[in-house]
Backbone as JSON Lines, residues from 0, in Angstrom:
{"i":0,"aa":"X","n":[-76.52,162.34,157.29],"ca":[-77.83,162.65,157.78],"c":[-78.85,162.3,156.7]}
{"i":1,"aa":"X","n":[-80.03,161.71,157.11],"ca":[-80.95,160.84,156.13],"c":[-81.8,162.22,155.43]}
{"i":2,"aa":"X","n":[-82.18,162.53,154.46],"ca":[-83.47,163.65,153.67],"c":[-84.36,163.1,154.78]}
{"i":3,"aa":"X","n":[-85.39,164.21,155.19],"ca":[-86.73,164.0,155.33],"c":[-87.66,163.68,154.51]}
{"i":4,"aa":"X","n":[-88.74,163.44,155.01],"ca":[-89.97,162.87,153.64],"c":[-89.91,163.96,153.14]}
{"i":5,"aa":"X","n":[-90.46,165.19,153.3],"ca":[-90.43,166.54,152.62],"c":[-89.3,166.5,152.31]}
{"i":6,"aa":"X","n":[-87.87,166.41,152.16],"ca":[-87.12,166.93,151.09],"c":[-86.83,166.03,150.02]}
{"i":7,"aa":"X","n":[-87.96,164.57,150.11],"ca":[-87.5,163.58,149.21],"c":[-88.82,163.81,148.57]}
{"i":8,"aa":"X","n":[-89.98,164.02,149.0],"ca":[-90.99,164.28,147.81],"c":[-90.73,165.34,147.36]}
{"i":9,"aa":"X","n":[-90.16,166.5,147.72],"ca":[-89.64,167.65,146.72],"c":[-88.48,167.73,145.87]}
{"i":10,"aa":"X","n":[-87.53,166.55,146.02],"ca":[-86.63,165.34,145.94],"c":[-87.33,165.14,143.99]}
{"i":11,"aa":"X","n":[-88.72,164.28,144.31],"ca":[-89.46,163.97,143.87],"c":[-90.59,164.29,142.53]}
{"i":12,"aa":"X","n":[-91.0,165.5,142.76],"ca":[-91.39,166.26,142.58],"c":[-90.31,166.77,141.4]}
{"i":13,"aa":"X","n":[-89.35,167.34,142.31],"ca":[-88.26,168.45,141.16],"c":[-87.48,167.01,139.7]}
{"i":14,"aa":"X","n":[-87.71,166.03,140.0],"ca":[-87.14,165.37,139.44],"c":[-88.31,164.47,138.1]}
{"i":15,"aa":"X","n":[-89.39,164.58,138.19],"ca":[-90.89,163.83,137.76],"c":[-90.76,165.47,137.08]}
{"i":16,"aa":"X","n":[-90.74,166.81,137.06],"ca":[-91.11,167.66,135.85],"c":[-89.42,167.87,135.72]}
{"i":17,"aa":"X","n":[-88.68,167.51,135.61],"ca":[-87.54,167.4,134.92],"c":[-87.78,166.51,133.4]}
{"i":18,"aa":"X","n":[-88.58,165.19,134.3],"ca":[-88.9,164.45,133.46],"c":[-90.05,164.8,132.24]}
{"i":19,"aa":"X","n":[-91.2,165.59,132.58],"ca":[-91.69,166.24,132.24],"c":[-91.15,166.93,131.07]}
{"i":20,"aa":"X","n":[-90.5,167.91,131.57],"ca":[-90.46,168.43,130.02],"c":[-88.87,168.14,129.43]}
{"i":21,"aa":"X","n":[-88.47,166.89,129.61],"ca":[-88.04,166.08,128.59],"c":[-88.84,165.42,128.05]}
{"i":22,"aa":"X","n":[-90.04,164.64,128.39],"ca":[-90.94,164.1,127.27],"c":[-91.39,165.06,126.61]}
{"i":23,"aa":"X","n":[-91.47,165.98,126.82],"ca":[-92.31,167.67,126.16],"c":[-90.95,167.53,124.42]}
{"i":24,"aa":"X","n":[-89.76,168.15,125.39],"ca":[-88.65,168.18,124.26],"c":[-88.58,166.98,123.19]}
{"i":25,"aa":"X","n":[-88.62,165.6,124.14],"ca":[-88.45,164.54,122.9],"c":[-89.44,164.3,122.08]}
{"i":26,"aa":"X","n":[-90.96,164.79,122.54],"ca":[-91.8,164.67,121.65],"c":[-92.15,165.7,120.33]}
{"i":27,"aa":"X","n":[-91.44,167.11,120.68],"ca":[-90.82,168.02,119.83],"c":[-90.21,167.29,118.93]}
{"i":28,"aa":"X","n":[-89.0,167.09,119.54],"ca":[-87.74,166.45,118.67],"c":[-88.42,165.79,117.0]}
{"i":29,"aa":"X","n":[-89.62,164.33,118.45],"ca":[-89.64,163.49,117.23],"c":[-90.68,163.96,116.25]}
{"i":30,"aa":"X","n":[-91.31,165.14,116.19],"ca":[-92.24,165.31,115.42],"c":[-91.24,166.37,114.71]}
{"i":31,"aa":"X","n":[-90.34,166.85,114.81],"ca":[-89.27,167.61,113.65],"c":[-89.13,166.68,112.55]}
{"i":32,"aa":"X","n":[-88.49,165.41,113.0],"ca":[-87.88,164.45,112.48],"c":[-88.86,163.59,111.72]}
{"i":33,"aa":"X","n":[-90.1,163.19,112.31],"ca":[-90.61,162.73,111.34],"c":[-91.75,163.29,110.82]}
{"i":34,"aa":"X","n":[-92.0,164.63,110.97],"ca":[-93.32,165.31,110.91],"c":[-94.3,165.12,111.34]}
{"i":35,"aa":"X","n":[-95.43,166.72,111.35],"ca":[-96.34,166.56,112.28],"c":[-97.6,165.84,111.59]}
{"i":36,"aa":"X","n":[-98.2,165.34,113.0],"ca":[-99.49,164.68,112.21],"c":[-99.16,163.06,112.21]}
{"i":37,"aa":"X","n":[-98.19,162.8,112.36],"ca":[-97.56,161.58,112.41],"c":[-97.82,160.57,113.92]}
{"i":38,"aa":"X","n":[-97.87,161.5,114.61],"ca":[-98.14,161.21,116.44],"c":[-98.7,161.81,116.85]}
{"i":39,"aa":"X","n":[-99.8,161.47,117.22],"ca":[-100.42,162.64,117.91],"c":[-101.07,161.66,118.98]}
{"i":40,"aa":"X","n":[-101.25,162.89,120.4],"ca":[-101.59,162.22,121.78],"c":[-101.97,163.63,122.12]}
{"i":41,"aa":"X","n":[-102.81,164.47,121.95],"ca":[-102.9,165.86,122.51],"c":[-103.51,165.96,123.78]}
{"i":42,"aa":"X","n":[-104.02,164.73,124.54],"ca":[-104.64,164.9,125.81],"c":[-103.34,164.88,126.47]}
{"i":43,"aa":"X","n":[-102.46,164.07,126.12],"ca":[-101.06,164.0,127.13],"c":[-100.1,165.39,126.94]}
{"i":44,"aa":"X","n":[-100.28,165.85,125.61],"ca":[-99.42,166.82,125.53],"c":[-100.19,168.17,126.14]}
{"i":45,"aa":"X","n":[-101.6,168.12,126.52],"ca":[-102.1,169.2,127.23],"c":[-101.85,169.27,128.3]}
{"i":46,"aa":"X","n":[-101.69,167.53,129.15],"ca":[-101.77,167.79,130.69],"c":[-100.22,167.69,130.81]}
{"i":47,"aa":"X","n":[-98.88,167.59,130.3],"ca":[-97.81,167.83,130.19],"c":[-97.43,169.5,130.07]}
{"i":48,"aa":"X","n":[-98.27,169.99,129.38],"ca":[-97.8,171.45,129.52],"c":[-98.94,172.03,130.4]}
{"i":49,"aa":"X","n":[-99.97,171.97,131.1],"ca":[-100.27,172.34,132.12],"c":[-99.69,172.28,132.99]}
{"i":50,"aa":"X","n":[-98.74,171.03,133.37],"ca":[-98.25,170.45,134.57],"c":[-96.96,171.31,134.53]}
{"i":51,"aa":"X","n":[-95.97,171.53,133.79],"ca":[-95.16,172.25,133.76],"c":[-95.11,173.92,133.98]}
{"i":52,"aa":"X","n":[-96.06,174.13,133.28],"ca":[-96.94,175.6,133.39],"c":[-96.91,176.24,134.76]}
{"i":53,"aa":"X","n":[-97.83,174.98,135.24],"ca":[-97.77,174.92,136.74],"c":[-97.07,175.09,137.81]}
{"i":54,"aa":"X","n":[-95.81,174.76,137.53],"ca":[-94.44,174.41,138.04],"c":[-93.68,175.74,138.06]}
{"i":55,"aa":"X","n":[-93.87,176.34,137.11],"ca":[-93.56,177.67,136.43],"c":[-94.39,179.05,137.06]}
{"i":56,"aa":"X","n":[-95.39,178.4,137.68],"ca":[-96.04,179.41,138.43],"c":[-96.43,180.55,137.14]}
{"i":57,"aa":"X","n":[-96.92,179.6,136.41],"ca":[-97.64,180.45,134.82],"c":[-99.16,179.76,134.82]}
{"i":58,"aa":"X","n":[-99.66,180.8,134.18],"ca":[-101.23,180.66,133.93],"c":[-101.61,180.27,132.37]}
{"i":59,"aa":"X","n":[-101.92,179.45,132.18],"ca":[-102.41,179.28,130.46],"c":[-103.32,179.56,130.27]}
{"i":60,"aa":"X","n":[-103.63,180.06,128.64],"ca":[-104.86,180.44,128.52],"c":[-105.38,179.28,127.43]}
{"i":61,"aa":"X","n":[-107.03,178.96,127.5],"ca":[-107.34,178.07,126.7],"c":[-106.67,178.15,125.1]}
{"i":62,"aa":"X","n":[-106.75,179.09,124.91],"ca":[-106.37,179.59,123.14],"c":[-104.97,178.91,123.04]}
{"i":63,"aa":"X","n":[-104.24,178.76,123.92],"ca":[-102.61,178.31,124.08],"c":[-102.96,176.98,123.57]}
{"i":64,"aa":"X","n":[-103.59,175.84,124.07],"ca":[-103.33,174.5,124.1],"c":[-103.25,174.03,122.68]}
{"i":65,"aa":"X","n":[-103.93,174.64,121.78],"ca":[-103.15,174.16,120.71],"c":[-102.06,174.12,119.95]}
{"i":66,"aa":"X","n":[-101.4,175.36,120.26],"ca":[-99.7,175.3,119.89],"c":[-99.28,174.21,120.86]}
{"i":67,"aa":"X","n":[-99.49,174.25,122.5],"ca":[-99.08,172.88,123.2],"c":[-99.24,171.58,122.61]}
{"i":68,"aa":"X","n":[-100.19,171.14,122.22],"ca":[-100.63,169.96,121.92],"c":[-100.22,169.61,120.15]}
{"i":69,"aa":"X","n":[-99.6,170.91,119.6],"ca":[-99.53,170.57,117.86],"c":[-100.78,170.13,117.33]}
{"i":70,"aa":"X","n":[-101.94,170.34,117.71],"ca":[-103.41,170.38,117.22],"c":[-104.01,171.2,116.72]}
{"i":71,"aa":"X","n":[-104.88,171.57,115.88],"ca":[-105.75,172.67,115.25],"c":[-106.34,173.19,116.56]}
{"i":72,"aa":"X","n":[-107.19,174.25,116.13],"ca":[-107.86,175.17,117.51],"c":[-108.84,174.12,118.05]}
{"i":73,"aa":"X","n":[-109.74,173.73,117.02],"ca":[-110.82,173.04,117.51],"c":[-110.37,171.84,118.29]}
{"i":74,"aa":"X","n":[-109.98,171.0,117.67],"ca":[-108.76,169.77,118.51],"c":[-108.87,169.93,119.89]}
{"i":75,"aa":"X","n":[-108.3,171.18,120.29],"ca":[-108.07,171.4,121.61],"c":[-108.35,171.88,122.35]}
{"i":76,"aa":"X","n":[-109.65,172.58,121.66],"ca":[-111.02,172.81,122.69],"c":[-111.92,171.83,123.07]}
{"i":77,"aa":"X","n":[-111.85,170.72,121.78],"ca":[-112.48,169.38,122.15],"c":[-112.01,168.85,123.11]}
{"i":78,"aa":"X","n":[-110.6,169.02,123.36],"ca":[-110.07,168.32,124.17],"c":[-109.95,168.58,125.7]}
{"i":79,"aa":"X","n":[-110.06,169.6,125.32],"ca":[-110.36,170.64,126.83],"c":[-111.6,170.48,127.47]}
{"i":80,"aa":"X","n":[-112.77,170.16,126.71],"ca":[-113.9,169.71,127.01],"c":[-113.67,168.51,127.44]}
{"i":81,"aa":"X","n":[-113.54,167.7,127.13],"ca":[-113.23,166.04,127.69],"c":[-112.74,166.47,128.58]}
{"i":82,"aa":"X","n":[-111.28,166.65,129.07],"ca":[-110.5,166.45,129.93],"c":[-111.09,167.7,131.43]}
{"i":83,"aa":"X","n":[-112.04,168.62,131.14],"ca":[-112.43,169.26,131.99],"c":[-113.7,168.14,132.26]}
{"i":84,"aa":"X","n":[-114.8,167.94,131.47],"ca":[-115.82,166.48,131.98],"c":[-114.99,165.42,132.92]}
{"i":85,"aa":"X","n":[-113.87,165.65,132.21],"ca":[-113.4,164.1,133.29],"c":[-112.71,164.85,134.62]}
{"i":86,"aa":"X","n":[-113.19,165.75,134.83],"ca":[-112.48,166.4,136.6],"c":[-110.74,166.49,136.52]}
{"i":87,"aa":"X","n":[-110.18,166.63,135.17],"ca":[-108.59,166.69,134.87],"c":[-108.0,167.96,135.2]}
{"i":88,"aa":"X","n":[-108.73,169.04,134.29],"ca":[-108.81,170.46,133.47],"c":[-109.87,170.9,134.59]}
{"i":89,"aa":"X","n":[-109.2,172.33,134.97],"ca":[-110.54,173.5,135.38],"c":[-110.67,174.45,134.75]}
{"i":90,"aa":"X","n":[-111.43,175.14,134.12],"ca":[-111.51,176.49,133.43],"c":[-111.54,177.69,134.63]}
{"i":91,"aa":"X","n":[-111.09,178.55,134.24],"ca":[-111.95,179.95,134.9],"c":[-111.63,181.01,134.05]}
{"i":92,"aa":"X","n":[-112.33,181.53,134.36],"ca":[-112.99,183.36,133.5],"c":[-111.24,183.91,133.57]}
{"i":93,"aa":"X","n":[-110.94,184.7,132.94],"ca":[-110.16,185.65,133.57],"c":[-110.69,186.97,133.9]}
{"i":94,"aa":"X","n":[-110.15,187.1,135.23],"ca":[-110.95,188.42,135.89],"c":[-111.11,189.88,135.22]}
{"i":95,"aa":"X","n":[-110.11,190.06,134.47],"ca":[-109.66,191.45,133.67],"c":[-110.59,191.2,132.36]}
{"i":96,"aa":"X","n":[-110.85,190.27,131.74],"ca":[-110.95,190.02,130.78],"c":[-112.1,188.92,130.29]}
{"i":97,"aa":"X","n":[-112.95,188.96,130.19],"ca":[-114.07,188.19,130.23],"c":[-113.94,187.27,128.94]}
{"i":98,"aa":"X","n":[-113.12,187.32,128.14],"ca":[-113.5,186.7,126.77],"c":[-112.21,185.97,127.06]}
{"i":99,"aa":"X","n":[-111.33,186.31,127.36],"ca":[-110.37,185.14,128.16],"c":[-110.59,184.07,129.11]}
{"i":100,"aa":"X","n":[-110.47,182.66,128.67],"ca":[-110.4,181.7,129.87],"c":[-108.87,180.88,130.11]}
{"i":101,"aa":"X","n":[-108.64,180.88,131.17],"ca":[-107.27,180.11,131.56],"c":[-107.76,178.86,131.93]}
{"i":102,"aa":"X","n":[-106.99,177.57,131.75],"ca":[-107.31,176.14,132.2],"c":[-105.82,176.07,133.23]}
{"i":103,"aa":"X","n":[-106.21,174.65,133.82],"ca":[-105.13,174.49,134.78],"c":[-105.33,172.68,135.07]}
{"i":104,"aa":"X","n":[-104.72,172.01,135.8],"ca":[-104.87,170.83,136.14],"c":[-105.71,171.09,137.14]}
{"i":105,"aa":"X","n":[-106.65,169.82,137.62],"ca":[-107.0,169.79,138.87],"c":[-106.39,169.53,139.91]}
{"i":106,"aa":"X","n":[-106.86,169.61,141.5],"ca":[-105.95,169.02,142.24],"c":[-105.71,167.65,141.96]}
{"i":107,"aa":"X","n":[-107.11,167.36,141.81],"ca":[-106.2,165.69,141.91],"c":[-105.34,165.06,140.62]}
{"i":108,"aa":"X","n":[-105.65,165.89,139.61],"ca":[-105.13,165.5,138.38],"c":[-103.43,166.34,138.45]}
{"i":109,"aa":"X","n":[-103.21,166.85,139.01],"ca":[-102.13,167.72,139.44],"c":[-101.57,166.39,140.22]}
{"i":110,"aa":"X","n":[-102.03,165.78,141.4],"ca":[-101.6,165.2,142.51],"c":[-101.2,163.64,141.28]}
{"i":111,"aa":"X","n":[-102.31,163.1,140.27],"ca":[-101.8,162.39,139.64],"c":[-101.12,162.33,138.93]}
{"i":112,"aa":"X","n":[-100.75,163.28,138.39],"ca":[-99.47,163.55,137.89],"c":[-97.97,163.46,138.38]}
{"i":113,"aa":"X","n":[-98.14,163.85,139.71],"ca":[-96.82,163.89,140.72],"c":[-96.75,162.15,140.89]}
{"i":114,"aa":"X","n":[-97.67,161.55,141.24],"ca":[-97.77,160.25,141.68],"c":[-96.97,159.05,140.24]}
{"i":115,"aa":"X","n":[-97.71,159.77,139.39],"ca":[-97.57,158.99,138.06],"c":[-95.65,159.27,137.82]}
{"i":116,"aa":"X","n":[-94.65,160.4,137.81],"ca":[-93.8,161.03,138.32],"c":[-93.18,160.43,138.65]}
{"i":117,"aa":"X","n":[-93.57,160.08,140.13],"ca":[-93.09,160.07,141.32],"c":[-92.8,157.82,140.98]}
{"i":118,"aa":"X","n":[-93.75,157.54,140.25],"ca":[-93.95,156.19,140.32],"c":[-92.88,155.27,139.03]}
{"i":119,"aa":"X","n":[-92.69,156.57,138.02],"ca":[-91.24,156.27,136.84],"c":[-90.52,156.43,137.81]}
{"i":120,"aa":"X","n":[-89.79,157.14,137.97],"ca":[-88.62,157.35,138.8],"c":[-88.0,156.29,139.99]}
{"i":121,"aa":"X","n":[-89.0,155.82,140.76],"ca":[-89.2,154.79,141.37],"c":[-89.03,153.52,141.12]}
{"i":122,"aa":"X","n":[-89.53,153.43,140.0],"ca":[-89.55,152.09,139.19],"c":[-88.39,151.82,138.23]}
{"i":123,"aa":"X","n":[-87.63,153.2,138.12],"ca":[-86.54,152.9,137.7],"c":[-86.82,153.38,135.97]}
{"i":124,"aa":"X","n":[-87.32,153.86,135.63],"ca":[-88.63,153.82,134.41],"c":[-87.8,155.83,134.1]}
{"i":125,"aa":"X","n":[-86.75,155.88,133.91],"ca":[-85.88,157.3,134.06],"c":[-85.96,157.73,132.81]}
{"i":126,"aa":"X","n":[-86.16,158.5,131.6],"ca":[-85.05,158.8,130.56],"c":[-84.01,158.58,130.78]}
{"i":127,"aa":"X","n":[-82.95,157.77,129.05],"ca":[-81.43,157.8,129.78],"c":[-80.89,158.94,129.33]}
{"i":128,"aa":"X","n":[-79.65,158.87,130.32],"ca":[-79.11,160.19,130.18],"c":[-77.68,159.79,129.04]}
{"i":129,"aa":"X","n":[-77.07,160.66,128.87],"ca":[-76.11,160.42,127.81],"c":[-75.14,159.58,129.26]}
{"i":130,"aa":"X","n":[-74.26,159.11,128.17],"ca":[-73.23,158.04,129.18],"c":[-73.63,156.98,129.98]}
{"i":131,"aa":"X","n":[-75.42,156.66,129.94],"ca":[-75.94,155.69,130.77],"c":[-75.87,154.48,130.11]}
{"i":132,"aa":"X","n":[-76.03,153.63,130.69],"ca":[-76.39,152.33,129.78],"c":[-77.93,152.73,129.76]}
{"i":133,"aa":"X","n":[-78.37,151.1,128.34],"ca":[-80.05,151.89,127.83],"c":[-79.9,150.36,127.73]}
C-alpha cells in the first residue's frame, strides 16, 4: 500500500530535523576540534535551533541564542534584530514576565526551512551515515 502525501511530508518533515540537529551536533563536534571562533555562521545556528526548538514543542528565550549560536550576548541580539527585520524571527513579550522575550521562526521561515529539508533529502544531499558510501 503506497504512504499518502501526509504521511510522506511527515515522512519528510521527521527526517529534514533529524537532519537538523545533526548539522547542530557536527557543528558542535567541529568547533571542539578545532576551536571556537574558528567558524562562525550564527544566523544559521539560530534558525537551526529555533527550528528544532520548535519541533520540541519548546519556547526559547532571546537570552538563549547565544549559547545556540556560540556568540557573545550582543552577537545575538544583533542577530536577532536582522533576522526578525527580515520577517525570519518573531519576538513576543512573555506573558508572566515582561522583561522576558521568547523568539521563534516565522511561518514562512518555519515553512522554509521544511522546504529547504525537504529539498536535501530529495536531492539526495543526506548526511552519510556510518557504513554508507561518501
Amino acid at each position: 500500500m503506497d504512504a499518502s502525501p501526509q504521511d510522506e511530508a511527515a515522512a519528510l518533515r521527521h527526517t529534514g530535523l533529524a537532519i537538523a540537529r545533526w548539522w547542530l551536533r557536527a557543528r558542535r563536534r567541529r568547533e571542539e576540534m578545532f576551536g571556537p571562533g574558528l567558524f562562525a555562521d550564527p544566523a544559521w545556528d539560530i534558525l537551526l535551533d529555533l527550528y528544532t526548538a520548535a519541533a520540541r514543542g519548546e519556547s526559547v528565550q532571546i537570552s538563549s541564542l547565544a549559547h545556540a549560536a556560540r556568540v557573545p550576548h550582543s552577537t545575538a541580539i544583533r542577530w536577532a534584530s536582522i533576522l526578525t527585520r527580515a520577517g525570519i524571527v518573531e519576538r513576543r513579550k512573555d506573558p508572566t514576565d515582561g522583561r522576558r522575550v521568547h523568539v521563534s521562526l516565522s511561518a514562512a521561515a518555519s515553512a522554509l526551512m521544511e522546504d529547504f529539508f525537504a529539498r536535501l533529502i530529495t536531492d539526495g544531499q543526506r548526511p552519510p551515515m556510518i557504513g554508507s558510501d561518501i
